[in-house]
C-alpha positions as CSV (number, residue, x, y, z in Angstrom):
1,X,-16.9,44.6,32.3
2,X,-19.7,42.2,31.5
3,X,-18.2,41.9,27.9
4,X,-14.7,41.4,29.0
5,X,-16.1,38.5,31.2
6,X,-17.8,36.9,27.6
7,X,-14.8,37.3,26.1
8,X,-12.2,35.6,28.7
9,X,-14.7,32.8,28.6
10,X,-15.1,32.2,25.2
11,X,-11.2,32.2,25.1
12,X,-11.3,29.7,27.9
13,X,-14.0,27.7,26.1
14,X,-11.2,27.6,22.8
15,X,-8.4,26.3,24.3
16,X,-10.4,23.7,26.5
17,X,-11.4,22.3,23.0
18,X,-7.9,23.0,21.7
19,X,-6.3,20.8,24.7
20,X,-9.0,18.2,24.4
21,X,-8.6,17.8,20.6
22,X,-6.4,14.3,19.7
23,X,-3.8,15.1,17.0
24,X,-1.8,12.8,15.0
25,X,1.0,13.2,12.9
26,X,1.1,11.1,9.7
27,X,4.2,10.7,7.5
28,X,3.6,8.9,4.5
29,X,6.0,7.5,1.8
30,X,4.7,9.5,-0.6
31,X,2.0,11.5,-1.8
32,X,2.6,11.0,-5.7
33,X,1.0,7.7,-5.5
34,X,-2.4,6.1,-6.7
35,X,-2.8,3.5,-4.0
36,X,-1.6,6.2,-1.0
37,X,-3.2,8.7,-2.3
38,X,-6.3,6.5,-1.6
39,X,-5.1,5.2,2.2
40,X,-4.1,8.5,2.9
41,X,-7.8,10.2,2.2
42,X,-9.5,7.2,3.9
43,X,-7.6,8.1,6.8
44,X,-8.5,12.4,6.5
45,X,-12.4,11.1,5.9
46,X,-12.3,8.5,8.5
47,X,-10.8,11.2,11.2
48,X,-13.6,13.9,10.3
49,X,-16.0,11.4,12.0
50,X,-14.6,11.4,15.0
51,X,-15.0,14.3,17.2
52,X,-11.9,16.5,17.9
53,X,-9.5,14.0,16.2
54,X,-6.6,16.4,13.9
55,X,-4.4,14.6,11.7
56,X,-1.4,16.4,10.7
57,X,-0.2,14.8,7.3
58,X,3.2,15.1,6.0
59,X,4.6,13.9,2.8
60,X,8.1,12.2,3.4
61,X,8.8,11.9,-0.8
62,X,10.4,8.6,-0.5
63,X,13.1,10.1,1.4
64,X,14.3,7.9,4.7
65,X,16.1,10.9,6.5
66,X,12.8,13.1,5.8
67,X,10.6,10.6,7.4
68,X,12.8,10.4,10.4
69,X,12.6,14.3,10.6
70,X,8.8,14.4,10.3
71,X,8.9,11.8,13.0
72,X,11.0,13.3,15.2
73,X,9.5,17.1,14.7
74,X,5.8,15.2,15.6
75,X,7.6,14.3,18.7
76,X,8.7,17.5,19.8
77,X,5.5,19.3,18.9
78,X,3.8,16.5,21.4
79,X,1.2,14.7,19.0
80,X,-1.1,12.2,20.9
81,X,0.2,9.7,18.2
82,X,1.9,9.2,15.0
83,X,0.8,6.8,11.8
84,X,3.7,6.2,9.6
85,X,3.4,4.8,6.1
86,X,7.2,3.7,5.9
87,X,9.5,4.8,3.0
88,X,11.8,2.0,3.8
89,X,10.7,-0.6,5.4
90,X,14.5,-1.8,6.7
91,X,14.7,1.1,8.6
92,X,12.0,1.8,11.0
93,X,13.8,0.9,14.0
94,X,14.8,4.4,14.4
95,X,11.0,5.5,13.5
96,X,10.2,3.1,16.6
97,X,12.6,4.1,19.2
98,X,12.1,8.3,18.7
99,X,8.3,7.6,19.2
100,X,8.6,5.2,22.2
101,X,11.1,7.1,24.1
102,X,8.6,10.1,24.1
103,X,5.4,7.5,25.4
104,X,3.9,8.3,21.6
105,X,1.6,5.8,20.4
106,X,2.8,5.1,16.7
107,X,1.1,3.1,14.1
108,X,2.5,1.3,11.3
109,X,0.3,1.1,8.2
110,X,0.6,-0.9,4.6
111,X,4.4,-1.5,4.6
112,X,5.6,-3.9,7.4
113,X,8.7,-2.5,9.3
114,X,11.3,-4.8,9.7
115,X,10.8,-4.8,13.4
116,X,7.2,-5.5,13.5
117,X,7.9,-8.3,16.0
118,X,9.7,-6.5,18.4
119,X,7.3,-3.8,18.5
120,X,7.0,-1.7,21.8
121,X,4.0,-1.9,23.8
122,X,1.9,1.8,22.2
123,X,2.9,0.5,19.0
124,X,0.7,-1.4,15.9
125,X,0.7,-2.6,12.5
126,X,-2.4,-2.0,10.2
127,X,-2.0,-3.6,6.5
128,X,-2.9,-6.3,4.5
129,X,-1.2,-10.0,4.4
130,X,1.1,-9.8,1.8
131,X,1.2,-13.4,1.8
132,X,-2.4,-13.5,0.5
133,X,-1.5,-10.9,-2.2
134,X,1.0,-12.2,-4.3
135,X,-0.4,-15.8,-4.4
136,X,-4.1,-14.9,-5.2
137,X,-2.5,-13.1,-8.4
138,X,-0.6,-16.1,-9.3
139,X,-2.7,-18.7,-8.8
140,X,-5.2,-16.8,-10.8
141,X,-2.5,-16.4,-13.5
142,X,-1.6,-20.2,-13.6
143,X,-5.5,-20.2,-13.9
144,X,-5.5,-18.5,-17.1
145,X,-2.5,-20.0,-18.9
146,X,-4.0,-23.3,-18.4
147,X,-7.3,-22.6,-19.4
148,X,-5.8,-21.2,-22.6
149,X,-3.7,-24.6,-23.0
150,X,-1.0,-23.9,-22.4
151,X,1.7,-27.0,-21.3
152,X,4.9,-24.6,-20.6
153,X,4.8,-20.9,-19.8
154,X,6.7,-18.1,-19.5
155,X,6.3,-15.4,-17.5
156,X,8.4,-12.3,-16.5
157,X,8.2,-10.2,-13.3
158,X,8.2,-6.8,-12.3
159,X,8.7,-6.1,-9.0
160,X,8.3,-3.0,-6.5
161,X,11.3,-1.0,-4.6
162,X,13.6,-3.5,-3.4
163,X,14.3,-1.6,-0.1
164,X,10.0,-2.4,0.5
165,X,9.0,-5.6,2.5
166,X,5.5,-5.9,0.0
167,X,7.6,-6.3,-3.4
168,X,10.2,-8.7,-2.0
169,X,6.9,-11.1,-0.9
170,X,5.1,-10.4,-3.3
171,X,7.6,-11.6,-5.3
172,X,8.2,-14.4,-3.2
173,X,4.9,-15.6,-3.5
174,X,5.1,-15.5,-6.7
175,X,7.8,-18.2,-6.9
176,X,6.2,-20.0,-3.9
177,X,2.9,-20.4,-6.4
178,X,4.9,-21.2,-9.3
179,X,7.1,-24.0,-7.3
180,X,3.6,-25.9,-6.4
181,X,3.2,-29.1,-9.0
182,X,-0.3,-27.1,-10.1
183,X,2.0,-24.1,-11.8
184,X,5.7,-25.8,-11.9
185,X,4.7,-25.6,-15.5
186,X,5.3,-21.6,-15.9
187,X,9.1,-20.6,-15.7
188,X,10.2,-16.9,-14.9
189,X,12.3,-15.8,-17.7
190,X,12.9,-12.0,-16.1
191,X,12.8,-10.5,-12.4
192,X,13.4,-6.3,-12.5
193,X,12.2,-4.0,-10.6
194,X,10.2,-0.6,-11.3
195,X,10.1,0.5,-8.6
196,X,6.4,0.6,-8.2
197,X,6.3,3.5,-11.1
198,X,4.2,3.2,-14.3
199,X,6.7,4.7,-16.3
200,X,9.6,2.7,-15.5
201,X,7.0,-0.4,-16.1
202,X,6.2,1.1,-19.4
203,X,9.9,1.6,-19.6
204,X,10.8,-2.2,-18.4
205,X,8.4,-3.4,-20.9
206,X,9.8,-1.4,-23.7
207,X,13.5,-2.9,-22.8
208,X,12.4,-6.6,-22.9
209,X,10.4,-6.1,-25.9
210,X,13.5,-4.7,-27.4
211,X,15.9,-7.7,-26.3
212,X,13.4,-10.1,-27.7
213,X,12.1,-11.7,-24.6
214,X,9.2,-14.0,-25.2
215,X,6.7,-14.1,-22.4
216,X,3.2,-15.0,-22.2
217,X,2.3,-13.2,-18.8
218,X,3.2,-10.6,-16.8
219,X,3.1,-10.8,-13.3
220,X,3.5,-7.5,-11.4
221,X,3.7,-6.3,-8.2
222,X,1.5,-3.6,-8.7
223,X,-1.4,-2.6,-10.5
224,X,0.9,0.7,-11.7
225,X,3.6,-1.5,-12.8
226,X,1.0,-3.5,-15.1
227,X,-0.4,-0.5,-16.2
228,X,2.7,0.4,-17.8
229,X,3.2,-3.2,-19.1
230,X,0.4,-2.7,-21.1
231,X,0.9,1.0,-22.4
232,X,4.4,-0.6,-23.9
233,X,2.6,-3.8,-25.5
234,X,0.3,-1.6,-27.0
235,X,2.6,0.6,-28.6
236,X,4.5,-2.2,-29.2
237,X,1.3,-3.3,-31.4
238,X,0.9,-6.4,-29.1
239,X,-2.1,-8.3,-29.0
240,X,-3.5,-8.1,-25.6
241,X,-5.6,-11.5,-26.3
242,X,-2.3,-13.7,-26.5
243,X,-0.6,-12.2,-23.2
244,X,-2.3,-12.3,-19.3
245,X,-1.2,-9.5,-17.6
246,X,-1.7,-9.0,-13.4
247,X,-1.4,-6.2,-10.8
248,X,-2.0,-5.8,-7.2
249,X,-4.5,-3.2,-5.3
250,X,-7.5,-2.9,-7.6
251,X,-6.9,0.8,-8.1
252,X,-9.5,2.9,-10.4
253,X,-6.8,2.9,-13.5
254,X,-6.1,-0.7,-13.4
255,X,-10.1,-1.3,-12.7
256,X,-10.7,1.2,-16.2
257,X,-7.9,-1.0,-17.9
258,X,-9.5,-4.7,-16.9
259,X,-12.7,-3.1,-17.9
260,X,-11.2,-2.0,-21.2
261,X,-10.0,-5.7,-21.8
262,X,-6.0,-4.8,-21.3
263,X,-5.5,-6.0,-17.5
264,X,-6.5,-9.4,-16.4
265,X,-5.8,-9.9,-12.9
266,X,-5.4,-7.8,-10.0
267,X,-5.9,-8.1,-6.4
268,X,-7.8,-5.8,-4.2
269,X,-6.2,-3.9,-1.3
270,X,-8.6,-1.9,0.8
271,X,-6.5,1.3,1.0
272,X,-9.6,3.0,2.7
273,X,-9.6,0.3,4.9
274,X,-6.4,0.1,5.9
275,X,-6.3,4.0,6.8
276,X,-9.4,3.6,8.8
277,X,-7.9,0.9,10.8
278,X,-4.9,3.0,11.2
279,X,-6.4,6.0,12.5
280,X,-8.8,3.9,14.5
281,X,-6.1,1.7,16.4
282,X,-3.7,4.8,17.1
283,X,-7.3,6.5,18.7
284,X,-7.5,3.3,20.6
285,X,-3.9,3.2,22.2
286,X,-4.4,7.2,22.9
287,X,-7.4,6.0,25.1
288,X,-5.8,3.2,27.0
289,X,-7.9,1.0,24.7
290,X,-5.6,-2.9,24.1
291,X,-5.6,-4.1,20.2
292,X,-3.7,-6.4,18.4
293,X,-0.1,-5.9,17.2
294,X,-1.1,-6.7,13.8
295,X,-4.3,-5.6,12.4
296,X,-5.2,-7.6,8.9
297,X,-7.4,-6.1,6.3
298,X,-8.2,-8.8,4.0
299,X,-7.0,-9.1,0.3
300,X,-9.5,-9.9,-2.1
301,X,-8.9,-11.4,-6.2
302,X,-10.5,-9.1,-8.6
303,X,-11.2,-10.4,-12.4
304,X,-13.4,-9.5,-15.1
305,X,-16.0,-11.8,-13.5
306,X,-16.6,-9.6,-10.6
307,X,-15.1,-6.1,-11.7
308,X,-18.5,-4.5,-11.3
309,X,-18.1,-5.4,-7.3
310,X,-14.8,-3.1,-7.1
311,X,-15.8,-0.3,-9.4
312,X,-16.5,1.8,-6.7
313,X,-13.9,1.0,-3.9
314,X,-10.3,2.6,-3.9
């Protein structure tokens, strides 16, 4: 009898932890991703600090009517919150109102929804300005060109899935830099996208290469993008030397490549960061705890100059 007595109260003990565990459910955008891949560990590492926090990750493969399955399957499973890493950032309104007509907490992070001012009350947004990303590339590109003399420039743009608030600012700053009287002297000869993707970059590249386009900088929104700039302008027998190329996010490729002397300019985006802060403010809501409706990591400019600072980040 005494053993039956252990064994109801172990039992007991279980599903006290159980019930007093936190779980979120996390949808991201996609796993096959450099930079996401990143955010979403930081996240996973981040939550093993925290006592009884579960994250429940879900990989939404850049499919819209996924995400809002994952979202709506977190609901009915009643999660303490949900992070979502938006596939589209146009259409998180539904994402919002599935998760706020259950009382869910839900976090926003990297990609700004579309209704980030009209948030409900449990909800947040944890990324990085995107206003601070695109120009710290440019400027740093305007930089370059004229440090190398040049008088007029020309510079062609590869930008990241329309349908994502990050590539259309990024790009706009991009413009916004080059419209200032410091860079009016650079001129954007072509503006395509690729989709975030390394091999449509490399693919891009290959394409403008082949219609003859003369450029002396590429200006991407992504570090992924560049990478597969320069894969093309090598094959292409390019020398590196007479062409600045730029990213975004300071991933480990594009740091091996700026080491390597092929990339020039990125921009770093604390992915780690930015899942911490995502995790953390969802834990903060849960509890009752107030924080701000938008949660800013900072971007940082990364160049050969201080490469060895970033080495070991992302």
């Amino acid at each position: 009898m005494k053993k039956k007595h252990l064994i109801i109260a172990a039992m007991a003990s279980m599903l006290a932890t159980t019930a007093s565990a936190e779980t979120i459910g996390v949808s991201m955008a996609l796993f096959d991703d450099n930079f996401l891949t990143v955010l979403r560990n930081g996240m996973t590492d981040y939550a093993k600090t925290q006592k009884d926090v579960i994250l429940q990750i879900e990989d939404a493969q850049n499919d819209v009517g996924k995400q809002l399955s994952q979202v709506q399957n977190f609901v009915a499973s009643g999660v303490d919150a949900i992070i979502v890493n938006p596939v589209d950032t146009d259409a998180t309104v539904a994402l919002s109102q599935a998760a706020n007509a259950a009382g869910i907490p839900l976090i926003y992070v990297n990609r700004m929804p579309v209704n980030v001012d009209q948030l409900p009350g449990k909800q947040a947004f944890v990324a990085s300005d995107e206003k601070e990303s695109g120009t710290l590339e440019t400027k740093e590109v305007c930089r370059l060109l004229k440090e190398a003399g040049k008088k007029e420039a020309k510079a062609v743009v590869m930008m990241g899935e329309l349908s994502n608030q990050a590539a259309r600012m990024r790009t706009q700053d991009i413009k916004d830099v080059i419209a200032t009287p410091e860079c009016s002297f650079i001129k954007i000869v072509e503006e395509q996208t690729a989709n975030w993707s390394r091999t449509q970059g490399a693919d891009l590249m290959t394409n403008w290469l082949s219609a003859g386009v003369q450029f002396d900088a590429v200006i991407a929104n992504n570090d992924e993008m560049a990478i597969g700039a320069i894969q093309s302008l090598k094959a292409a027998g390019k020398d590196m030397k007479s062409v600045i190329v730029s990213g975004v996010d300071a991933t480990q490729d594009a740091l091996a490549s700026m080491a390597a002397g092929d990339l020039d300019v990125t921009v770093f985006q604390n992915a780690a960061g930015q899942g911490n802060g995502a995790v953390d403010a969802a834990l903060k809501i849960v509890r009752g705890e107030k924080i701000e409706k938008k949660v800013y990591v900072p971007f940082e400019l990364v160049t050969p100059a201080n490469l060895k600072d970033y080495q070991a980040k992302n």
